[in-house]
N, C-alpha and C positions, 0 to 999 in steps of 0.2 A: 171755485165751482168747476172749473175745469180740471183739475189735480183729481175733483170726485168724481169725475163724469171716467176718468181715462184709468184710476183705479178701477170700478166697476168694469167697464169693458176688458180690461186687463183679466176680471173677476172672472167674469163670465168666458171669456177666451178661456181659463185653466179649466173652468170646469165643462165646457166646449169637448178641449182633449180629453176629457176624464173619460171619456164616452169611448176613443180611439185605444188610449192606451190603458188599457185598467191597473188598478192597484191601489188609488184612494187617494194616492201623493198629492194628484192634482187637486181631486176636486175637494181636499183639503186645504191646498190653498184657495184655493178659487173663494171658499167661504172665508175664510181670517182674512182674505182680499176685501169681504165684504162687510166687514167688522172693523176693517180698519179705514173704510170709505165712507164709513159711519163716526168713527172716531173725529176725522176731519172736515167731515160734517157739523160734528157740534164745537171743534175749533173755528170752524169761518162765521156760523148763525148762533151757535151759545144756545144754552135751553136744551131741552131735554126731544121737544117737537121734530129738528127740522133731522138729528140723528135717528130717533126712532122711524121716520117716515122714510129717510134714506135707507135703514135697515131692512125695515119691511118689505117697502117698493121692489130693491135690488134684490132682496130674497124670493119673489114673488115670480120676478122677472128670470130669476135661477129657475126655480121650479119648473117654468113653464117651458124655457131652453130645453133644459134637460125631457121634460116629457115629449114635447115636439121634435126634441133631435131622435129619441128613441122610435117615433115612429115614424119618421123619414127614413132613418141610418136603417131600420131594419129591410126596406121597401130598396131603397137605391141602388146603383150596381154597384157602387163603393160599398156600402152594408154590406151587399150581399157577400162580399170577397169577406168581410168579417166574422161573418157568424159561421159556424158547421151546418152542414146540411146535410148529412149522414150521419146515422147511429153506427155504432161499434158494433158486429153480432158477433155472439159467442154466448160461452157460461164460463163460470166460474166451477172447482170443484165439487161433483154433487156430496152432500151430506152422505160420509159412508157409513153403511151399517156394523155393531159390533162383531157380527157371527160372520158377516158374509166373506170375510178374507183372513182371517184370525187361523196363523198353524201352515196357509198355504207358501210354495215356493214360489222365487221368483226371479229374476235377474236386474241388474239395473242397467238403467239406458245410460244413465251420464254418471261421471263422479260425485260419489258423495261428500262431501265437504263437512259437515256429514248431513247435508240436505242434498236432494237431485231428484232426481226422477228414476225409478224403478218401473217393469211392464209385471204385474201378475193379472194370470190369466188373459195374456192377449188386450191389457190395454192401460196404458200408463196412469201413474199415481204419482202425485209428491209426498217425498216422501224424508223419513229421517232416520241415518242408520247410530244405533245403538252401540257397533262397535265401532266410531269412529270413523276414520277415513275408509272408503271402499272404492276401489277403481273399476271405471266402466266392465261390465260385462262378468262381474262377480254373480255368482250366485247367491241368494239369500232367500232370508223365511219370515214371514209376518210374524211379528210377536204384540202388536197394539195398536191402536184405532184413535187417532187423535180426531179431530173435527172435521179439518179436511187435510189430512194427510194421515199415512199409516206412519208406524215405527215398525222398523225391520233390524236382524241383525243378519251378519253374514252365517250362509248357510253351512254346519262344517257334516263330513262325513261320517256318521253314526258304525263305530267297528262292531262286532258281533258275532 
């Protein structure tokens, strides 16, 4: 009885930490911790009773850890060092339009690799250059509009 008493706590200890350190590892064990305190449960009492009731019970007793630690851990001052308490602000690139930069010039901000960042019209884009590498401060001309980036190639001088 004791071997099942110190599995289970053992149990409950992993899925305890599951709450601190995430990723599942734990409170995977923590459960086959309580699968196998079942197991040696129906080793000591035989019968199908005194394993299922130990499965249950300890399983019950999981659930309820974990619901009560989540609303402690998130109230506590320890929680609170856990959780984020500020959002991110920003956006992501707006959806660009087909016509709206299609043909215009422009310069790039960084090297194109051949992704970086290009400024047309006074305000940066990501972007991808069509001829390959392009080094900072090239000039170039929009030739296409992917979803959120343009495709540019290098601008060359028209003779005439």
């Amino acid at each position: 009885m004791t071997l099942i008493l110190s599995i289970i706590i053992i149990s409950y200890t992993l899925i305890a930490f599951e709450a601190i350190v995430p990723g599942g590892l734990l409170g995977i064990l923590g459960f086959l911790g309580l699968i196998v305190a079942a197991y040696y449960s129906f080793l000591e009492f035989g019968g199908w009773f005194a394993p299922s009731l130990t499965f249950l019970l300890s399983g019950l007793g999981a659930l309820a850890l974990v619901l009560i630690e989540f609303k402690w851990l998130s109230k506590s001052p320890f929680g609170q060092n856990l959780f984020l308490k500020k959002t991110v602000g920003g956006t992501s690139n707006a959806s660009i339009g087909e016509g709206d930069l299609l043909g215009l010039p422009g310069l790039t901000v960084t090297d194109l690799h051949p992704e970086g960042l290009v400024k047309v019209k006074a305000k940066d884009y990501d972007a991808y250059s069509e001829s390959g590498f392009l080094p900072k401060g090239t000039e170039i001309k929009v030739t296409g509009v992917d979803t959120f980036k343009i495709l540019v190639q290098q601008k060359y001088e028209e003779k005439g």
